[in-house]
C-alpha positions in Angstrom: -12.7 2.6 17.4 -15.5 4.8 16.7 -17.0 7.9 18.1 -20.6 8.9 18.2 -23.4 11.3 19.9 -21.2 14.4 20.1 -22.4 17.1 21.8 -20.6 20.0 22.9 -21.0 21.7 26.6 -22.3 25.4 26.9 -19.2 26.6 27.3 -17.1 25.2 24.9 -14.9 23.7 27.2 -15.9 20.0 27.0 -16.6 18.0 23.8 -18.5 14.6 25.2 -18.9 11.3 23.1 -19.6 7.4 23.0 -16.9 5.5 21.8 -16.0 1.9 22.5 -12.0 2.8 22.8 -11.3 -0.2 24.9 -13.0 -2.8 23.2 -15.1 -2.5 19.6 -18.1 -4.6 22.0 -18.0 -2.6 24.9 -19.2 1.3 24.5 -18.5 4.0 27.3 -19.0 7.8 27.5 -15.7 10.4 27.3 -15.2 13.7 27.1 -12.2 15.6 25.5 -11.3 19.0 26.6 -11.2 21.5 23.4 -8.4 23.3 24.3 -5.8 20.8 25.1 -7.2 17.5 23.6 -6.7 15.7 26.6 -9.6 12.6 26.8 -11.1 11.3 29.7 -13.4 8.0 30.1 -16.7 9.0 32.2 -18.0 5.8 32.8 -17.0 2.1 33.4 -19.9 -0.2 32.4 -18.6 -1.4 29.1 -22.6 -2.1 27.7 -24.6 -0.4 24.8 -25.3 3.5 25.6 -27.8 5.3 23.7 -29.1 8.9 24.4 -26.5 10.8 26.8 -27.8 14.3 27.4 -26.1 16.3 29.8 -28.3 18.9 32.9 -29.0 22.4 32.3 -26.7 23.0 34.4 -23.8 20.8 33.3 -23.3 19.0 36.5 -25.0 15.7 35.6 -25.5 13.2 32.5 -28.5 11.3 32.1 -28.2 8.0 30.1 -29.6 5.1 28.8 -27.3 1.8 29.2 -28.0 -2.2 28.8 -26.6 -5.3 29.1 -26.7 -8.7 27.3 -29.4 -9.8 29.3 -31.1 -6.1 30.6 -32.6 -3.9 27.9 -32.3 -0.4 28.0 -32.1 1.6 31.9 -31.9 4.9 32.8 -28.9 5.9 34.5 -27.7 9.2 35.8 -24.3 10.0 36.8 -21.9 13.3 38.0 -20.6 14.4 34.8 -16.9 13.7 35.7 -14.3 10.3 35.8 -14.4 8.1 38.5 -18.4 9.0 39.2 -20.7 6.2 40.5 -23.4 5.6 37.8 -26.7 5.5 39.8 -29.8 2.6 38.0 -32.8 5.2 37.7 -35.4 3.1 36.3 -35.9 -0.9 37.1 -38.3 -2.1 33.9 -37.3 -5.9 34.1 -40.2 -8.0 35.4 -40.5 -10.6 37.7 -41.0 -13.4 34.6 -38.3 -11.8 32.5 -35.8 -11.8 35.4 -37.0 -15.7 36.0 -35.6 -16.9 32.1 -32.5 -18.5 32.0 -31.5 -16.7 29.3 -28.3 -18.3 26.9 -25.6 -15.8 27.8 -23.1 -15.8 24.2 -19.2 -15.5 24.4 -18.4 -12.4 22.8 -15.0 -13.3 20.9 -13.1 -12.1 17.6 -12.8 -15.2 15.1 -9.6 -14.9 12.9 -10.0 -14.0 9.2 -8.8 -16.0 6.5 -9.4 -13.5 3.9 -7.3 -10.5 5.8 -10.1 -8.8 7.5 -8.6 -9.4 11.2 -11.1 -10.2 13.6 -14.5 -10.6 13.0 -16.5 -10.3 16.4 -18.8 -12.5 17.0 -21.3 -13.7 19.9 -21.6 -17.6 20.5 -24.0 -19.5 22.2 -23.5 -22.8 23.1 -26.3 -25.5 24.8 -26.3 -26.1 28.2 -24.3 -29.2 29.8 -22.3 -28.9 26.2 -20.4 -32.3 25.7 -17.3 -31.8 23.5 -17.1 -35.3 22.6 -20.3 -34.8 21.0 -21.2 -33.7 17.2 -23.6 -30.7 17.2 -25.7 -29.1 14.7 -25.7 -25.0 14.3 -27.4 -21.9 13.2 -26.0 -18.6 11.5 -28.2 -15.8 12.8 -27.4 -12.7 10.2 -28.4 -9.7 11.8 -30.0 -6.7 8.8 -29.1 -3.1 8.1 -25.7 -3.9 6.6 -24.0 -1.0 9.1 -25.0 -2.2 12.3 -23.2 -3.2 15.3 -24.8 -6.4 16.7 -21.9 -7.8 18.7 -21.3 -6.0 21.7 -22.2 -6.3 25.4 -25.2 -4.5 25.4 -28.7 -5.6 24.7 -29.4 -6.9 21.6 -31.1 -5.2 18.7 -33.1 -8.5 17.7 -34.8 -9.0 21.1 -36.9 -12.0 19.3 -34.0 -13.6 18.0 -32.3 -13.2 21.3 -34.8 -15.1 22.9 -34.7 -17.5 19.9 -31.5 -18.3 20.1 -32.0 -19.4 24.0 -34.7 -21.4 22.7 -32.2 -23.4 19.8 -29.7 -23.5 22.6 -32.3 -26.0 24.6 -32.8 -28.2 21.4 -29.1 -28.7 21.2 -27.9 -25.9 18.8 -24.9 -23.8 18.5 -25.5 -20.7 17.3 -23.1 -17.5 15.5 -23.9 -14.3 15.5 -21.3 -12.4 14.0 -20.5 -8.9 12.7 -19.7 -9.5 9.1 -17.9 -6.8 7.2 -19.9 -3.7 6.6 -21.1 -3.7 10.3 -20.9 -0.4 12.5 -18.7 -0.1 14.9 -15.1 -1.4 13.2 -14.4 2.2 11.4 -14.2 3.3 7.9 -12.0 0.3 6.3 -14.5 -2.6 7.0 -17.6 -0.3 6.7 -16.5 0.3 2.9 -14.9 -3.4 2.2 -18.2 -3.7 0.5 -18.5 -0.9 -2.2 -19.4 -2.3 -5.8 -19.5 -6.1 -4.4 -21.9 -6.3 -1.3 -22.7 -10.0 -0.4 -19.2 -11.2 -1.2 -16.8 -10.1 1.6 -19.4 -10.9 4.2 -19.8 -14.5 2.9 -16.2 -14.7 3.3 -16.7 -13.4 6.4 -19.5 -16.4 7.0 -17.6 -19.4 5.4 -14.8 -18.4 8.1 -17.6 -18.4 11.5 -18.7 -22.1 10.0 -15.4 -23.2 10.1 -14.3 -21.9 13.2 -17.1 -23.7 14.8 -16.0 -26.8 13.5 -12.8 -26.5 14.7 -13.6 -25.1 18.0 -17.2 -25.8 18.9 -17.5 -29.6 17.7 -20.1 -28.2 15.5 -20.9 -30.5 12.0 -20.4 -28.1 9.2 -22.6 -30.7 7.1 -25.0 -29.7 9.8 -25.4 -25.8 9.8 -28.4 -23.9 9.2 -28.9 -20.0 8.3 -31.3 -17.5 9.0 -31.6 -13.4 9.1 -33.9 -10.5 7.8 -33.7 -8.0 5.5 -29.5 -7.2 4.5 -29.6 -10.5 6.5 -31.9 -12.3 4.3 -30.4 -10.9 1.3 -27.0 -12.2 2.6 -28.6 -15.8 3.3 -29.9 -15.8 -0.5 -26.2 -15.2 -1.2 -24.8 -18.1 0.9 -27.5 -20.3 -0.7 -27.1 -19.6 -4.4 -23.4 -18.5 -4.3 -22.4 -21.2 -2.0 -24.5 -24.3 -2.0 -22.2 -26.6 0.3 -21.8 -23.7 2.9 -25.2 -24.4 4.4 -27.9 -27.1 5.0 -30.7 -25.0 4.7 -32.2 -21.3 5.0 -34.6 -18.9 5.7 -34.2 -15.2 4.3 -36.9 -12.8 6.0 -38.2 -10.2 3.9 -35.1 -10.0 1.9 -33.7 -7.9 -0.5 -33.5 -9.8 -3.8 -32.4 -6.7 -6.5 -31.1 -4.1 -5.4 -31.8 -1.6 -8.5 -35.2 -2.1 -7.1 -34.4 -0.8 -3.5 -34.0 2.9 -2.0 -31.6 4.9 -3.7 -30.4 6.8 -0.9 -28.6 3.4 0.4 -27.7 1.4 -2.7 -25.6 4.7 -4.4 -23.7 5.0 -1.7 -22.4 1.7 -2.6 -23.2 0.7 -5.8 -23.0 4.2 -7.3 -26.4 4.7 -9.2 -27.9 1.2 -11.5 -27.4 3.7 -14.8 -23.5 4.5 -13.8 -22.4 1.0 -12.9 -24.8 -1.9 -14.1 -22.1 -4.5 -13.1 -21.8 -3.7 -9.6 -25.2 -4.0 -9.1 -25.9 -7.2 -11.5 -22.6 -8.5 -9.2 -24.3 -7.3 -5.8 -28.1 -9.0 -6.5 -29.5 -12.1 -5.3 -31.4 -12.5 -8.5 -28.6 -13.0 -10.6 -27.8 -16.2 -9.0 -30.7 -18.0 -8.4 -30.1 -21.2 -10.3 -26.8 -22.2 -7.6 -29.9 -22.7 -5.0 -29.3 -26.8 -4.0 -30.8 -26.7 -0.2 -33.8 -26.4 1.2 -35.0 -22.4 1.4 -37.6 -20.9 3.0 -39.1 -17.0 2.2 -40.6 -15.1 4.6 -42.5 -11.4 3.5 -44.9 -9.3 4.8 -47.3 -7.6 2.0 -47.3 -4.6 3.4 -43.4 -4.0 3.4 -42.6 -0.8 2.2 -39.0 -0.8 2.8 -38.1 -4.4 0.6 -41.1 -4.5 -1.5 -42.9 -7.8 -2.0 -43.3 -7.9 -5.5 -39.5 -8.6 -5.2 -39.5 -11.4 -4.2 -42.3 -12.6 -6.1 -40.0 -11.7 -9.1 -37.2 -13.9 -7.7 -39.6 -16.5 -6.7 -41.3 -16.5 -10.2 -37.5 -17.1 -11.2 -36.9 -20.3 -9.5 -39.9 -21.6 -10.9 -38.9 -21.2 -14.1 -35.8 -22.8 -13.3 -38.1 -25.6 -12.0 -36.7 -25.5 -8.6 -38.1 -27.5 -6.0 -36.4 -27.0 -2.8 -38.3 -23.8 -1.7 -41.1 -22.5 -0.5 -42.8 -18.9 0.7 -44.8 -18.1 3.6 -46.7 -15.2 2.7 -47.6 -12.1 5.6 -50.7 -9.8 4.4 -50.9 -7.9 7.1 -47.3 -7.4 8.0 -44.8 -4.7 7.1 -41.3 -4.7 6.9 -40.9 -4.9 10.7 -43.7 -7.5 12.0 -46.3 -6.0 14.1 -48.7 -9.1 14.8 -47.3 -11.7 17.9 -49.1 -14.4 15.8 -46.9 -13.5 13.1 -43.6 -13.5 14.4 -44.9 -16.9 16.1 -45.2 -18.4 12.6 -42.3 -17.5 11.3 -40.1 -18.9 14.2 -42.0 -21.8 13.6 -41.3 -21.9 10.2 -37.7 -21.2 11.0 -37.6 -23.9 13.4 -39.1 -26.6 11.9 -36.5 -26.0 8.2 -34.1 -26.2 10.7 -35.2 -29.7 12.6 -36.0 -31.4 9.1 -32.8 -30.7 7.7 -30.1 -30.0 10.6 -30.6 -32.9 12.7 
């Protein structure tokens, strides 16, 4: 498991923490006393926690805990086990409480490549039939080390919501924490170093199979989609492994990575002057010409954390390859995170409509 938000009490008595000890979804707060290491779970609610801070005067911890289908609450609780948390703020409206929200199973799939369990959340359409054939979608969330499988509220609200809306036009959909995401400690955060893109496909080819086997799903059938590390990783699937996938759409993606920030790439790549190979093993651009499905591009102009002339380089480099199967929707006004409703409306649109031409 792993431990974050450490923060000692006044006295040095108490060291508190999140950790999700019980399950590597579910994330609690705990507090180990300093002298005698002894650990004790403070609360029970099993969701996603984010800034604990205790009182002044120690007595109390105010927190901030969600759900799958409640965003972030303020809750404050007596600052010792067995304590009822108490809901301090109530921000869900009437019309979000009215959605019938898709609620995912949160299960591991097995690993066929000796990773264990790969966590993932599933969301399956209403009145599912399992004598019936379905088509799917691979959501890949961004960030590389980020946990997006647990039982808290989802970082990608809009592909939450999304995802309810594929759900109701008969699609399965994975969302799975490919190696490299938080949460799993140090071994499967570092599974990547010198070959990012490749264990996590491993980790995809194993969450299309699995819903083959175990959610009638069509693997001739299965779509993929996901921003940023998750676009780069669905130019991967698409030009690494053409039969993997029907079609894709990577969303302001990272297509070279001796182009991106340094502070993240040397940390796994080493620097582009130290070890060329990893990073001519690592890039999206290297493998262009395996593209055989349909792919769409999404980028915002503005982005200044992927920078759009990347991808105009790697679209520049299909063309020369006289590749037809592509295209790019281009977002002037947009940074790296979209800002604009109309925006993020076109680009579901986008997403959805790849996916209904060539998934169903």
């Amino acid at each position: 498991y792993e431990v974050s938000q450490i923060a000692r009490s006044w006295d040095g008595r108490y060291v508190y923490y999140t950790a999700n000890q019980e399950h590597p979804g579910k994330y609690d707060l705990w507090r180990v006393e300093a002298t005698t290491g002894k650990a004790e779970q403070l609360t029970r609610l099993g969701g996603g926690y984010t800034h604990a801070v205790l009182s002044p005067d120690e007595s109390q911890i105010l927190f901030i805990h969600s759900k799958i289908a409640q965003p972030d609450e303020v809750y404050a609780q007596a600052a010792r086990p067995g304590a009822e948390p108490r809901q301090v703020t109530r921000t869900r409206t009437p019309l979000f409480l009215a959605q019938k929200w898709t609620m995912p199973e949160i299960l591991p799939i097995p690993s066929t490549h000796g990773a264990g369990a790969i966590y993932a959340r599933v969301f399956t359409p209403v009145g599912f039939d399992p004598a019936k054939k379905y088509p799917a979608a691979v959501f890949i969330h961004g960030a590389g080390y980020l946990q997006e499988v647990t039982y808290g509220w989802s970082n990608y609200s809009h592909e939450f919501m999304f995802h309810t809306f594929l759900t109701r036009h008969g699609y399965v959909v994975l969302d799975m924490d490919y190696r490299a995401s938080a949460g799993y400690g140090r071994d499967w955060r570092t599974s990547i170093y010198r070959q990012m893109g490749h264990p996590e496909l491993e980790d995809l080819q194993d969450g299309v199979a699995w819903l083959a086997q175990h959610k009638n799903v069509d693997s001739a059938r299965v779509g993929v989609y996901g921003g940023s590390y998750g676009g780069f990783l669905t130019y991967m699937a698409l030009f690494r492994q053409p039969d993997l996938f029907a079609a894709g759409a990577a969303l302001r993606p990272v297509s070279d990575w001796a182009h991106y920030n340094d502070d993240y790439t040397s940390d796994i790549l080493n620097r582009p002057e130290v070890d060329p190979e990893a990073y001519e093993k690592s890039s999206p651009i290297e493998y262009v010409e395996g593209l055989r499905k349909p792919l769409l591009i999404c980028d915002g102009m503005e982005d200044k954390n992927v920078f759009f002339q990347d991808n105009v380089r790697l679209v520049q480099r299909l063309i020369e390859l006289k590749k037809e199967n592509f295209e790019m929707a281009v977002y002037p006004v947009e940074d790296h995170g979209f800002v604009q409703p109309t925006s993020w409306l076109d680009e579901y649109r986008r997403i959805f409509k790849l996916f209904e031409t060539n998934l169903k």
